[in-house]
C-alpha positions in Angstrom: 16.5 -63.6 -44.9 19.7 -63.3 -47.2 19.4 -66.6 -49.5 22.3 -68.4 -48.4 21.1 -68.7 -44.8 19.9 -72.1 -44.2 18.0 -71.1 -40.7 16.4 -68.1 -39.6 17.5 -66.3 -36.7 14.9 -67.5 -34.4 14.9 -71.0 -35.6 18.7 -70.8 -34.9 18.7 -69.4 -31.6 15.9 -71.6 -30.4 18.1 -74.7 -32.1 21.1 -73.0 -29.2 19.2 -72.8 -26.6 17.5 -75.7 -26.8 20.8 -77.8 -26.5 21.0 -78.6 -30.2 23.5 -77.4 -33.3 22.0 -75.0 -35.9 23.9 -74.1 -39.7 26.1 -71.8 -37.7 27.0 -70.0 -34.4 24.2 -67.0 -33.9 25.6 -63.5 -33.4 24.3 -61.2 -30.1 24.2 -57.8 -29.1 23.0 -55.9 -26.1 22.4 -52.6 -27.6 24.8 -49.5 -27.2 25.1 -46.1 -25.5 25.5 -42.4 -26.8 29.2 -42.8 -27.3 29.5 -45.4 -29.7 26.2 -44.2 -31.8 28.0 -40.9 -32.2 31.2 -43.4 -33.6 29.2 -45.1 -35.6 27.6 -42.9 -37.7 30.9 -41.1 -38.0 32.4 -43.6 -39.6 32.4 -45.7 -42.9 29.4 -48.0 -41.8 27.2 -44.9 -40.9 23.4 -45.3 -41.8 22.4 -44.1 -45.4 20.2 -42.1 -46.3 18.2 -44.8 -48.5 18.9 -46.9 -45.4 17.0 -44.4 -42.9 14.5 -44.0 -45.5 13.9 -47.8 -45.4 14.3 -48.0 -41.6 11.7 -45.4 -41.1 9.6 -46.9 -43.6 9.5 -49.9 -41.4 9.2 -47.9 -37.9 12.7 -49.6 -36.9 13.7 -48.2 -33.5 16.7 -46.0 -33.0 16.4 -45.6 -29.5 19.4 -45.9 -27.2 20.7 -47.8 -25.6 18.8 -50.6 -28.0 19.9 -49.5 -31.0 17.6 -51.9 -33.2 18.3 -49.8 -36.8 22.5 -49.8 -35.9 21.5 -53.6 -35.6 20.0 -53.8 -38.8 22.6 -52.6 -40.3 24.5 -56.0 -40.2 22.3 -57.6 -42.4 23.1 -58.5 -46.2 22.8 -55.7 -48.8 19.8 -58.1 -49.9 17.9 -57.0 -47.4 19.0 -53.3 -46.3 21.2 -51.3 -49.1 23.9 -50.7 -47.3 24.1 -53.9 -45.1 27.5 -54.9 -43.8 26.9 -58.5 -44.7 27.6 -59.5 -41.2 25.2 -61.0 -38.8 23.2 -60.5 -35.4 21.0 -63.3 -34.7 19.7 -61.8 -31.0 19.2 -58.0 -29.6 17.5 -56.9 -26.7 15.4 -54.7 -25.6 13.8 -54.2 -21.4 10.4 -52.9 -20.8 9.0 -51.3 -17.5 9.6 -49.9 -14.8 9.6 -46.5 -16.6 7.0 -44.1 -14.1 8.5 -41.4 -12.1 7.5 -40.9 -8.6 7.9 -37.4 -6.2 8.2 -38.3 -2.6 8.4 -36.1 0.4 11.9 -36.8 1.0 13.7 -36.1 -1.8 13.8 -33.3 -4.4 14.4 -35.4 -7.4 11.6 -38.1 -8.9 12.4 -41.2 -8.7 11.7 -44.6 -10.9 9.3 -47.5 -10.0 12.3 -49.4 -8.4 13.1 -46.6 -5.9 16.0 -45.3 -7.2 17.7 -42.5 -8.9 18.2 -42.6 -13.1 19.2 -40.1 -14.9 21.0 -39.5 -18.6 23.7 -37.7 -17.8 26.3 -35.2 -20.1 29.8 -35.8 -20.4 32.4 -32.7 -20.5 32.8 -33.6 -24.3 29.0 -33.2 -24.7 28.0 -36.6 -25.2 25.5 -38.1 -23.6 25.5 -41.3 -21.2 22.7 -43.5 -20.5 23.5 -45.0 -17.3 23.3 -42.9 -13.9 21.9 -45.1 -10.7 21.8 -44.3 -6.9 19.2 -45.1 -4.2 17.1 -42.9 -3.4 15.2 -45.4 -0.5 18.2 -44.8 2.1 16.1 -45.0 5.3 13.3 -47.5 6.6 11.1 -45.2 6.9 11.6 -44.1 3.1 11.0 -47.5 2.0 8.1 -47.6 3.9 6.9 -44.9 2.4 7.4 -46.2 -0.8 5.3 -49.4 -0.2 2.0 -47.3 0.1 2.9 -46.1 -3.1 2.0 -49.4 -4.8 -0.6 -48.4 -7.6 2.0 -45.7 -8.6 4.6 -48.4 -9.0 2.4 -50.8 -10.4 3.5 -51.6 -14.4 0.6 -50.7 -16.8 -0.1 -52.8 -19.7 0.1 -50.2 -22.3 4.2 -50.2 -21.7 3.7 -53.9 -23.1 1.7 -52.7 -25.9 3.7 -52.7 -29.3 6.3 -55.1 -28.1 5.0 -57.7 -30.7 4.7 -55.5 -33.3 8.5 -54.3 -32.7 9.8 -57.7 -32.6 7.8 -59.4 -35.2 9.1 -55.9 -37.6 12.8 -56.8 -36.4 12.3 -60.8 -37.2 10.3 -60.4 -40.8 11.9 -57.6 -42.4 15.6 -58.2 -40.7 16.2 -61.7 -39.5 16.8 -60.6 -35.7 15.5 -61.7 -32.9 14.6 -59.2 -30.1 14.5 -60.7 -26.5 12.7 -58.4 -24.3 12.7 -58.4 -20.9 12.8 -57.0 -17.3 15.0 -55.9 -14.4 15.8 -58.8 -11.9 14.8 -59.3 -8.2 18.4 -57.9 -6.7 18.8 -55.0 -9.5 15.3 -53.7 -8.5 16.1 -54.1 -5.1 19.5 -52.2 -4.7 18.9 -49.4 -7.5 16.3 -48.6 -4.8 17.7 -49.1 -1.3 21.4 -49.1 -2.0 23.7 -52.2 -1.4 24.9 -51.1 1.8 20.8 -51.0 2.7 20.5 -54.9 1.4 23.6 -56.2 3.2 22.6 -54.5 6.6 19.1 -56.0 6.5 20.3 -58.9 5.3 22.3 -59.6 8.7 20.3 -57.6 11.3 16.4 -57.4 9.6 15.9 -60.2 7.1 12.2 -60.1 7.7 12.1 -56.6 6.8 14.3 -57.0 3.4 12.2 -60.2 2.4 9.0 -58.0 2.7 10.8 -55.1 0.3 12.0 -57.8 -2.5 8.2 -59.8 -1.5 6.5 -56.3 -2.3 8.2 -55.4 -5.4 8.0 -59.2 -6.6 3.9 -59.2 -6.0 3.7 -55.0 -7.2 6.3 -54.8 -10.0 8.0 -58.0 -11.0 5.3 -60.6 -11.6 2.6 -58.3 -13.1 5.4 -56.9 -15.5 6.5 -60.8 -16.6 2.6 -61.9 -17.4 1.7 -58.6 -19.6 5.1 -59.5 -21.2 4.0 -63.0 -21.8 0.7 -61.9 -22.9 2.5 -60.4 -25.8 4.3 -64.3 -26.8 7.7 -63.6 -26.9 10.1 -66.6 -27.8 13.0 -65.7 -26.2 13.1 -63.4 -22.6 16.0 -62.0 -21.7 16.2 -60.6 -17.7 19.0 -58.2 -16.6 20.4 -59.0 -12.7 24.0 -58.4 -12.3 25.1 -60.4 -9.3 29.0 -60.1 -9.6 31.8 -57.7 -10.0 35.1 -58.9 -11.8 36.1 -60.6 -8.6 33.0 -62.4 -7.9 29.5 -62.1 -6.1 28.6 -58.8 -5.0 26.7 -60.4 -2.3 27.4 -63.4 -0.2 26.2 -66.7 -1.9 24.4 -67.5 1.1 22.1 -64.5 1.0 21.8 -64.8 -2.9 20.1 -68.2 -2.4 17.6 -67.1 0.6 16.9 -64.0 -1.0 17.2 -63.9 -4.7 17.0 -67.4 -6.1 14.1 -68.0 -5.5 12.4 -64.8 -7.1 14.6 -65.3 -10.2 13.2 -69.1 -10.1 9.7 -67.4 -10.6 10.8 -65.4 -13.1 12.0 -68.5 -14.8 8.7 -70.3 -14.3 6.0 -67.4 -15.5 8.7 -67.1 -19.0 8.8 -71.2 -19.7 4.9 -71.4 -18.7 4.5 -69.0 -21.7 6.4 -71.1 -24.1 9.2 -68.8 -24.0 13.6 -69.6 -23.3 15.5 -67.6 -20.3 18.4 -66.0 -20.5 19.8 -63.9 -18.0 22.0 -61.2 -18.2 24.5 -60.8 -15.4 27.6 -59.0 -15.2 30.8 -59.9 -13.2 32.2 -63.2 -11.9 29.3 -65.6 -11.2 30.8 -68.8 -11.4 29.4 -69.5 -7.5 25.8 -69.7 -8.7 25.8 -71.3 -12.1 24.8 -74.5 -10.4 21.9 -72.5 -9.4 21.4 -71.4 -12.5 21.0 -75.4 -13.8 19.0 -75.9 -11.0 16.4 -73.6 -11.6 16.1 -74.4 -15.7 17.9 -71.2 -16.7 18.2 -71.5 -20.4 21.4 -69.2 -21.5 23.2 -66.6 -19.3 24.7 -63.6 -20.7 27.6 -61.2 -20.3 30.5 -63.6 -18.7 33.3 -61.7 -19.3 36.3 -63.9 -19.7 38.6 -62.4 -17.0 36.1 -63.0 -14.5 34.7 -66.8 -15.4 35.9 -69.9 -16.5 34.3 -70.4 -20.0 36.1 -73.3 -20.6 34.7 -74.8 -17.3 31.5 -73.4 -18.1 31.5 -75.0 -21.3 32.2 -78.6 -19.9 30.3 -78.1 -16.7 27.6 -77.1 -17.4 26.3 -78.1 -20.9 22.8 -77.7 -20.2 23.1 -73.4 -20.5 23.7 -71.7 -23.5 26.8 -69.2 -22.9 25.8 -65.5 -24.4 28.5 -62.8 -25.0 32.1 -63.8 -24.0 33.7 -61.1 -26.3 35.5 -58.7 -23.6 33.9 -55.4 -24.5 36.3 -53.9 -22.1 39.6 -54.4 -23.3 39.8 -56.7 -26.3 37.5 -54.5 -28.8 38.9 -51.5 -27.4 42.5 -51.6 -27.7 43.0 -54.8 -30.6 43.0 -54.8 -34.4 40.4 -55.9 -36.4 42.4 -58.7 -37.2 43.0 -59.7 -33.6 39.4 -58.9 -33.1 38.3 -61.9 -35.7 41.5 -64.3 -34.4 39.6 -63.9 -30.6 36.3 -64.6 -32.2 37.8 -67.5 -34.3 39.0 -68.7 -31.0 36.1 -68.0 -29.2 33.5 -70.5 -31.1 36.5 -73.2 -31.6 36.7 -73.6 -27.4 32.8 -72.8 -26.6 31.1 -73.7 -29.7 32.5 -76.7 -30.8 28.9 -78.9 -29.4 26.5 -75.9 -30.0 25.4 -74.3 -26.5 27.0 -70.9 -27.8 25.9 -67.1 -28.8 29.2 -64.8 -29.2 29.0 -61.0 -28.8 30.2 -58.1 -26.6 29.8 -58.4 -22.8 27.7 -55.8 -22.4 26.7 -52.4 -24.3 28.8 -50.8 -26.7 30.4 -47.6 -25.5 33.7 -46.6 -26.4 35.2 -49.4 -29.2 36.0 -48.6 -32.7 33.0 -49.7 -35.0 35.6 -51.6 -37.2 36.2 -53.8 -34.2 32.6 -54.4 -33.8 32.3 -55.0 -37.6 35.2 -57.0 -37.2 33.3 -59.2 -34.5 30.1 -60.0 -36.2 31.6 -60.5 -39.6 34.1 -63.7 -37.8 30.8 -64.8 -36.4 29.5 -65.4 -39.7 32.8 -66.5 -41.4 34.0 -68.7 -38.6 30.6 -70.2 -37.0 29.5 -72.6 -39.8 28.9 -75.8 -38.8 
């Protein structure tokens, strides 16, 4: 920890989430794809090679899209020799859900969840993490699938060196890694497809609520308790219910079918001593209530064009707000100097009373690293309290 740091990072962000004020705002940062790796290291605040030597020296992860050595970067030149003296507090990183199943009925494998996932290349050559489609597009498919259950199941040796990673990340760099798993409705519809969910949902509820029952009881509670066997402080659970607009699925049918598997979730990671935060994209404003109800401790992503920080902030003081900075437009197409005005801004409206975590809204792709520079520098400059 740099000297003039009063806290460390996980005595700040438990100090956040717990509803109290720390020595200043913490920084966050999902991770980032292909794209902005290939950016980074193309531009002034590329990794050394004294800092790769370090890094590998203390078996730092560079895998995409986590990103934990690009991450430690930020620190102070204190602690890596070319740190950027600018700050992130909280990373993430998901575990899981990683075996690769061949089924009769298709010719590609697919992943515990039922669906399609793939890195894909770009015409340019670069590559991109993200590629998701069902693959579970009948009943009979997903039936299938269900006697597939000790294929799906997790094994504990995915959870294995999740301590040791975060505990290198925390000692050697001051950053807290939340890991974490896929939610109840992601898992759901990466397997059987939306159109799948919101056609049960009306004509065969019985038959959906025995898909999300099975993966809960195969995939979703096993995978939390060998995560909590591993005592993390902070879990972090990625579900996006919304699109810019709002819900992706009617509120109704989020409460019968998803609350209350995401209120397990919650449960299993405070049993273990542990905070919540979920990580949600898209306008969600309909279920923050929900969110409250259930004990959520910080939800992440909140883009500002599709929720009401403000609101947020006021209504609901009990959950930490994570993210906020529009990844989207703001750090792609502002200056620097804009960049550290928004972030000024930023922790003047939503972290006046603590209850606050800026960073991007979700993984870093195509902004300029000075931007992103530009971002976790004003958190440190501007979030003293």
């Amino acid at each position: 920890m740099s000297v003039t740091e009063k806290m460390t990072a996980l005595e700040r962000v438990l100090c956040v989430l717990d509803g109290k004020i720390p020595d200043r705002v913490p920084g966050f940062c999902l991770g980032g794809d292909y794209d902005f790796v290939q950016k980074f290291m193309n531009s002034p605040y590329a990794l050394t090679e004294e800092d790769k030597t370090q890094l590998d020296k203390d078996k730092v992860s560079y895998s995409i899209p986590f990103i934990h050595a690009i991450i430690a970067k930020f620190v102070p030149p204190d602690v890596l020799p070319g740190g950027l003296d600018a700050k992130i507090d909280l990373c993430w990183k998901t575990v899981g859900g990683f075996n690769l199943l061949k089924f009769d009925f298709t010719d590609e494998f697919i992943t515990a969840n039922g669906g399609l996932f793939k890195i894909v290349v770009r015409d340019e050559g670069i590559p991109h993490y993200w590629y998701a489609g069902p693959a579970l597009l009948k009943k009979e498919h997903i039936k299938t699938y269900w006697e597939r259950e000790k294929d799906i199941a997790p094994k504990k040796a995915e959870f294995k060196n999740l301590k040791k990673q975060r505990n290198t990340m925390l000692k050697k760099y001051d950053v807290v890694v939340s890991n974490g798993i896929s939610g109840p409705f992601e898992n759901c519809v990466f397997g059987i497809g939306m159109a799948n969910f919101a056609r049960f949902a009306r004509k065969e509820p019985e038959f959906l609520q025995e898909h999300l029952d099975f993966q809960y009881d195969v995939i979703h509670e096993p995978s939390l308790k060998f995560l909590m066997a591993t005592k993390p402080d902070v879990v972090m659970c990625g579900d996006d219910y919304g699109y810019n607009k709002g819900l992706q699925i009617n509120v109704k049918n989020w409460r019968k079918f998803i609350k209350p598997k995401l209120a397990n979730y919650v449960k299993i990671v405070h049993d273990g001593g542990a905070k919540f935060i979920l990580h949600s994209c898209g306008g969600i404003g309909e279920v923050f209530p929900d969110f409250v109800e259930i004990g959520i401790d910080g939800v992440e992503s909140l883009k500002p064009i599709s929720n009401d920080l403000a609101l947020y902030r006021e209504k609901y003081p009990e959950i930490t707000l994570v993210g906020t900075i529009d990844d989207s437009e703001m750090l792609v197409h502002e200056s620097p100097e804009n960049v550290k005005k928004s972030v000024k801004e930023s922790i003047k409206v939503l972290g006046k009373k603590g209850g606050y975590i800026p960073g991007p809204t979700n993984f870093l792709l195509d902004q300029p690293p000075e931007n992103i520079v530009a971002l976790y520098k004003a958190v440190k400059e501007f979030g003293k309290y």
